[in-house]
C-alpha positions in Angstrom: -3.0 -64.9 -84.0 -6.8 -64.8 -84.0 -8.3 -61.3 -84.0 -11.7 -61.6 -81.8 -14.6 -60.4 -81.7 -16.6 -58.1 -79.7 -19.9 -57.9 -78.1 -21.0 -54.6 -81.2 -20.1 -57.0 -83.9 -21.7 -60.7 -82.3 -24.9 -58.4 -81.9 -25.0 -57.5 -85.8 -24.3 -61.2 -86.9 -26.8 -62.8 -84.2 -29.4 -59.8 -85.5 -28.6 -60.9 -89.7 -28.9 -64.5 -89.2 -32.6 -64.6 -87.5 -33.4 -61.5 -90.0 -34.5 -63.4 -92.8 -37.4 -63.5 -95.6 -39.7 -65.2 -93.2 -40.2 -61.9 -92.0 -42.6 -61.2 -95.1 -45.1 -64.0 -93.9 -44.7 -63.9 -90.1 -47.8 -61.8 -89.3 -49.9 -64.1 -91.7 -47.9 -67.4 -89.7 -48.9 -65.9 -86.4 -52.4 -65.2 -87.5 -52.7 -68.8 -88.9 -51.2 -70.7 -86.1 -52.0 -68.1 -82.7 -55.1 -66.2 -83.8 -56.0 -62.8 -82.5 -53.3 -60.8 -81.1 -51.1 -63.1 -82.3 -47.8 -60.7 -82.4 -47.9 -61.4 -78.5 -46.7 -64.9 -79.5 -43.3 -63.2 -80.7 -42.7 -61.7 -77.4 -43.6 -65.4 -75.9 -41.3 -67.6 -78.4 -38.6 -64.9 -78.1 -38.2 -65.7 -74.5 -38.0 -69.6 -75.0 -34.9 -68.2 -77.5 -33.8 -66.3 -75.0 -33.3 -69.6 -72.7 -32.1 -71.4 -75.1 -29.6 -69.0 -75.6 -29.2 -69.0 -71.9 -28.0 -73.0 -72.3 -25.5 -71.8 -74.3 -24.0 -69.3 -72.3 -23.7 -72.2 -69.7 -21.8 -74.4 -72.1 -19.6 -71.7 -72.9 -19.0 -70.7 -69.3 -18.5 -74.4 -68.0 -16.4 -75.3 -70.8 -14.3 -72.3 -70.5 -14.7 -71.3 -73.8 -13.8 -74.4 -75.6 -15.0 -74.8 -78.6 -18.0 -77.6 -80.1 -15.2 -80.0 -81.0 -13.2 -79.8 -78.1 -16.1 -80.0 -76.0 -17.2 -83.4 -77.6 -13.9 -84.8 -78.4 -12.9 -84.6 -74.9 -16.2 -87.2 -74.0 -16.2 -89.1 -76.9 -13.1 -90.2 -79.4 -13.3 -88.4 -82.8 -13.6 -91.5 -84.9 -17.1 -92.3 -83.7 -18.3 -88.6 -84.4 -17.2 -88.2 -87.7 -20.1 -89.3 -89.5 -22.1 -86.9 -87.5 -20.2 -84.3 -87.7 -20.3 -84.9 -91.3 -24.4 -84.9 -91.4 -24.6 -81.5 -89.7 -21.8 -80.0 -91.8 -24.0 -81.1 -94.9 -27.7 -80.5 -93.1 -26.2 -76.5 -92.7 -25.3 -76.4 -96.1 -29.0 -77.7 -97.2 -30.7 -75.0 -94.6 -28.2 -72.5 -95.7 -29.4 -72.8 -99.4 -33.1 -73.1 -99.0 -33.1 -69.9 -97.0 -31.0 -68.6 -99.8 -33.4 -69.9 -102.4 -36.7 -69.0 -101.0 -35.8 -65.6 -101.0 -34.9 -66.0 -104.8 -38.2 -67.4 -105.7 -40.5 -65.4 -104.0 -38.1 -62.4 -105.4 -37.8 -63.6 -109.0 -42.0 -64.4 -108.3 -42.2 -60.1 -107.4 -39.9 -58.1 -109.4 -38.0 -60.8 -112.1 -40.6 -62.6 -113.5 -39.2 -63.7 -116.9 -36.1 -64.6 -115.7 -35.2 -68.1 -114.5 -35.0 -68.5 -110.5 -31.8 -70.6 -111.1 -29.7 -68.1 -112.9 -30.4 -65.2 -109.8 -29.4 -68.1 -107.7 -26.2 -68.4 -109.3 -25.2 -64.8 -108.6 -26.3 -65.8 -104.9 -23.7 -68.1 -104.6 -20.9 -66.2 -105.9 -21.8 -63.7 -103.6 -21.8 -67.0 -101.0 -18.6 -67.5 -102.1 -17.0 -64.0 -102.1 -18.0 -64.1 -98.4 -17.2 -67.8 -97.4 -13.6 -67.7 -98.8 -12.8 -65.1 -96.2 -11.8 -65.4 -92.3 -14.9 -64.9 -90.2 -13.6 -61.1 -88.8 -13.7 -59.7 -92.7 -17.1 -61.8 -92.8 -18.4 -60.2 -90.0 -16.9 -56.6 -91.4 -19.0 -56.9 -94.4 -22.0 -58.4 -92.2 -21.9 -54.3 -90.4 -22.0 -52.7 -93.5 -25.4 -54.5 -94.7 -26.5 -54.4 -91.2 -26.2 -50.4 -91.7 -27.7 -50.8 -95.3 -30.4 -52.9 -93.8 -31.4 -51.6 -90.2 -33.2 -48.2 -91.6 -36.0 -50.4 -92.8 -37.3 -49.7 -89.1 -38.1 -46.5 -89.2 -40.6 -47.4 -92.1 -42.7 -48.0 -89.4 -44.5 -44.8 -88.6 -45.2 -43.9 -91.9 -48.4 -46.7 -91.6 -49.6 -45.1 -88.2 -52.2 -43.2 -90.8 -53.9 -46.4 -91.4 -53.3 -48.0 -88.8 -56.2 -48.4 -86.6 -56.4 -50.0 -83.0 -59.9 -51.8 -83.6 -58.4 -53.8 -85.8 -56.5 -56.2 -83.1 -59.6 -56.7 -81.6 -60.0 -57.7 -77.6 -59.5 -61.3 -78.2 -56.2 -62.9 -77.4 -55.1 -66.1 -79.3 -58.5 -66.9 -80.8 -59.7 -67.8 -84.6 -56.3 -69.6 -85.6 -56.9 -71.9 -88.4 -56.2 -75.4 -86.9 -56.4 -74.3 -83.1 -53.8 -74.3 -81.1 -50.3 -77.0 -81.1 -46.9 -77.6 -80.4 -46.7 -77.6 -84.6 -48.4 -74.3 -84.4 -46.3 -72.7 -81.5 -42.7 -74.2 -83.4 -43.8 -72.4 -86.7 -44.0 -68.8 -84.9 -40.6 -70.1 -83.2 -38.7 -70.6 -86.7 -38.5 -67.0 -87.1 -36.0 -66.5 -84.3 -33.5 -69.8 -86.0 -29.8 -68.7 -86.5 -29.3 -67.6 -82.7 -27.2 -70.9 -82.0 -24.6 -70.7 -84.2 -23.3 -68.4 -81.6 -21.7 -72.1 -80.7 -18.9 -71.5 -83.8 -18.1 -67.7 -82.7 -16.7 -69.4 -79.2 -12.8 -69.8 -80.5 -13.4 -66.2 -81.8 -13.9 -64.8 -78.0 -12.2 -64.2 -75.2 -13.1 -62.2 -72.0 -13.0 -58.6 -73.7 -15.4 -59.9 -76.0 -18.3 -60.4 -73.8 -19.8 -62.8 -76.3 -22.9 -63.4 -74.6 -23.6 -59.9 -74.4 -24.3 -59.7 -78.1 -25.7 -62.9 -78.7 -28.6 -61.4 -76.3 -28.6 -57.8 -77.4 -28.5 -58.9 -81.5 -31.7 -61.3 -80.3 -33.0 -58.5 -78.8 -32.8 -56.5 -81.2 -34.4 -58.7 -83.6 -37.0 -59.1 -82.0 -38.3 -56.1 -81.2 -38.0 -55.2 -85.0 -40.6 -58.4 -85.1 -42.8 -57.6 -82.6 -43.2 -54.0 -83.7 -43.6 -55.2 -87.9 -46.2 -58.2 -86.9 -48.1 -55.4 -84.5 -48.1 -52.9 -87.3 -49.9 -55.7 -89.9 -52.5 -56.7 -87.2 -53.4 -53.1 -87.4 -53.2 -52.6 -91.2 -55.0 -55.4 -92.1 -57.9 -57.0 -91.1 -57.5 -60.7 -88.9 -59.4 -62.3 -92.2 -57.2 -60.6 -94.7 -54.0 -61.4 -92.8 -55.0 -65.0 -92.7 -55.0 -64.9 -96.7 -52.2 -62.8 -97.5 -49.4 -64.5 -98.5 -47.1 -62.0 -97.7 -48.9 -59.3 -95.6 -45.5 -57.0 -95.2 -44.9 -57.1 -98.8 -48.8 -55.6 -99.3 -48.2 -53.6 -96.7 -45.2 -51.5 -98.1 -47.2 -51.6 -101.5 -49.6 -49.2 -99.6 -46.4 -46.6 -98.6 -46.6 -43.6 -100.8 -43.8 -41.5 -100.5 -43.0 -38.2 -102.8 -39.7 -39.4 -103.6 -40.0 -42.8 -104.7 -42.7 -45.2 -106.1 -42.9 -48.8 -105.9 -41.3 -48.7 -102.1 -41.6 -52.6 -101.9 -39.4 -53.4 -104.4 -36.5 -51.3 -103.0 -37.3 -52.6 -99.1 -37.3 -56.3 -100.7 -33.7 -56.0 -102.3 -32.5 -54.9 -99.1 -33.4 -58.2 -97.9 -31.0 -59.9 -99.7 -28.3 -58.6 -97.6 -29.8 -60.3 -94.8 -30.3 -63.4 -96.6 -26.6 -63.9 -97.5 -25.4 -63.2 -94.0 -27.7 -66.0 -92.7 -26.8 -68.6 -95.5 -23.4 -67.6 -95.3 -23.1 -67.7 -91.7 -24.7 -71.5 -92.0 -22.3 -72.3 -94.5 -19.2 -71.3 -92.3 -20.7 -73.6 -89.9 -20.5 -76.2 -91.4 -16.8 -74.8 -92.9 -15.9 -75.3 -89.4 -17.3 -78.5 -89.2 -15.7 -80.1 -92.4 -12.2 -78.4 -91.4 -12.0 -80.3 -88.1 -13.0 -83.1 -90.1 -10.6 -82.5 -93.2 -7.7 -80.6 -91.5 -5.6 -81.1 -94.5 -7.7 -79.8 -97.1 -5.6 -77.2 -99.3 -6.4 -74.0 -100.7 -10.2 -73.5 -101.0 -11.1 -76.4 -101.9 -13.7 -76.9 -98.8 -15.5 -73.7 -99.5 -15.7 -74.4 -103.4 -17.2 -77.5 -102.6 -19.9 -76.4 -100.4 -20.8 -74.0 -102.5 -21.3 -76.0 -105.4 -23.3 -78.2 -102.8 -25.2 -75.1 -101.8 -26.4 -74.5 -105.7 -26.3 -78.1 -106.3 -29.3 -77.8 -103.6 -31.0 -75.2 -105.1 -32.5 -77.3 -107.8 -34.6 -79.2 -104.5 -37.2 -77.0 -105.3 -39.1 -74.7 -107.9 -42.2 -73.5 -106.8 -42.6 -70.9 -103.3 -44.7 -74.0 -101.7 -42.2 -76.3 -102.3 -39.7 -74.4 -100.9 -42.2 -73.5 -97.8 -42.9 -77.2 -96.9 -39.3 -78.6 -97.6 -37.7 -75.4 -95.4 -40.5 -75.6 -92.3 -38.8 -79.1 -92.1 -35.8 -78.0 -91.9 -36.3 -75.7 -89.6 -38.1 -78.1 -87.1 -35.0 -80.2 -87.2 -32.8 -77.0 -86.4 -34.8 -76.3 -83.7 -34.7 -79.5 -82.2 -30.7 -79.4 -83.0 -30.7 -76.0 -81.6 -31.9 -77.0 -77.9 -30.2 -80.2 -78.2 -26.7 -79.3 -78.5 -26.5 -77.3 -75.1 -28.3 -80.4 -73.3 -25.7 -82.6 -74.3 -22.7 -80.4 -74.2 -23.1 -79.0 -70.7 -22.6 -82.2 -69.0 -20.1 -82.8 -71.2 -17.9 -80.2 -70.2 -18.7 -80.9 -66.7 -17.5 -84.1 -66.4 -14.1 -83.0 -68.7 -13.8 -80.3 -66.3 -14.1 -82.5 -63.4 -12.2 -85.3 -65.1 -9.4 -82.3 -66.0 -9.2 -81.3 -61.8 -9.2 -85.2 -61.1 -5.7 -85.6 -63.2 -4.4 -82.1 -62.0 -4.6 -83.3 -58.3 
């Protein structure tokens, strides 16, 4: 029997997955795409999550808990969706690893400059696959303890109140961004909240004590009020030019902590961003586990995990530089947010019409 999950522990997940490395270059994203007072933006995209989220909760309410697959397969026949379930199972497993190798450039770029990016992306993926090769409640186990190793980053935050100064946000609201305002603009602010629909692959894992939704809300909650309260603290470090320029403002930003106890605070605060990192390309890759067991239900052993691993350093070698990696991941995330609000549109009729179909035969 399935253990399940509850609403303490889908928090924590939904909270790992959105907290990733574009956290270092989210006030400088804001201030680029919004302008002034752009950390107002978060609090604006977070609520657009928030009802996307809200789609799901419908799906998972009129389906009554069925899961992605059963959903579909009771609309459609399997046959005809098996190439597309194959093309998200592999599209996962390409996000999955650019999040995981972004983070390794920009970190081999900071602290491991005369080492190769791909042989600290190696170690990533065995720790990819230390996770992947487990059931999703010791994933999820693991995923609390670097939540716990992770979380104290927060209380970072007063120690800038010193140089933080007020005037710096200015009275303007949304004015001086780069190329004015668009959709484009808007959806790159947006990417920093990805990961919340994955929630989709935790539905077999639930039941009524779980109170899924309840954690899926309070984890995106949580998230992003950690955002709103980093970005707000940047505006006030920093000047609106200077964030505009910085590549990484929070990274500059930590270089400026001075505490009697340690030196070169960045460098610690950055590794602790690689246990975020893992959950999220982890947690990618166990979607599209999901997706290739359904598809392969008589796959032995490991052999589905070993393979998209190899596929996830195999994917790796896509890119070398930190702008390569930028541009090649922005489009990936576009198309995860359009696959993001997409799946709940077409799932909720769905599993109206099998619910309704499902009565029909009962009477």
């Amino acid at each position: 029997m399935r253990e399940k999950l509850n609403w303490f522990h889908v928090a924590v997940l939904v909270y790992m997955i959105e907290f990733d490395v574009t956290a270092f270059s989210l006030a400088r994203v804001t201030a680029e795409n919004i302008g002034t007072n752009g950390w107002f933006a978060l609090v604006l995209t977070s609520m657009a999550a928030s009802i996307n989220i809200f789609l799901y909760w419908a799906v998972y309410r009129i389906g009554k808990g069925q899961s992605f697959f059963q959903i579909m397969e009771s609309f459609v026949p399997r046959g005809p969706l098996v190439p597309a379930y194959l093309g998200l199972a592999l599209f996962w497993v390409l996000l999955g690893s650019l999040i995981g190798k972004n983070f390794v450039i920009v970190s081999q770029m900071l602290s491991f400059q005369s080492t190769h990016p791909m042989y600290i992306y190696l170690l990533y993926c065995l720790l990819v696959y230390a996770m992947l090769v487990k059931d999703l409640y010791s994933i999820v186990k693991a995923t609390t303890v670097f939540f716990l190793l992770s979380f104290w980053m927060n209380a970072l935050i007063p120690y800038f109140f010193h140089e933080w100064q007020a005037i710096r946000l200015t009275s303007f609201i949304f004015q001086g961004a780069k190329h004015g305002h668009s959709l484009q603009g808007w959806a790159e602010v947006y990417m920093a909240f990805v990961g919340y629909e994955l929630c989709l692959f935790l539905f077999p894992y639930s039941d009524r004590k779980t109170k899924l939704f309840r954690g899926v809300f309070l984890g995106h909650l949580l998230i992003s009020a950690a955002y709103v309260a980093t970005v707000l603290v940047t505006y006030g470090f920093f000047s609106f030019e200077q964030l505009k320029e910085l590549q990484f403002p929070l990274i500059n930003a930590l270089e400026y902590l001075e505490l009697p106890f340690l030196n070169r605070l960045e460098n610690l605060v950055f590794m602790f961003f690689l246990f975020s990192n893992l959950v999220t390309t982890v947690l990618f890759c166990f979607a599209s586990l999901s997706t290739l067991k359904h598809v392969f239900p008589r796959a032995k052993g490991k052999t589905l995990e070993t393979v998209i691993v190899c596929l996830v350093f195999a994917s790796g070698l896509l890119t070398k530089t930190v702008r390569e990696s930028d541009e090649m991941l922005r489009a990936l995330y576009f198309t995860e947010m359009a696959i993001a609000f997409g799946l709940p549109l077409l799932l909720i009729p769905m599993a109206y019409f099998a619910n309704r179909k499902g009565r029909g035969i009962e009477a």
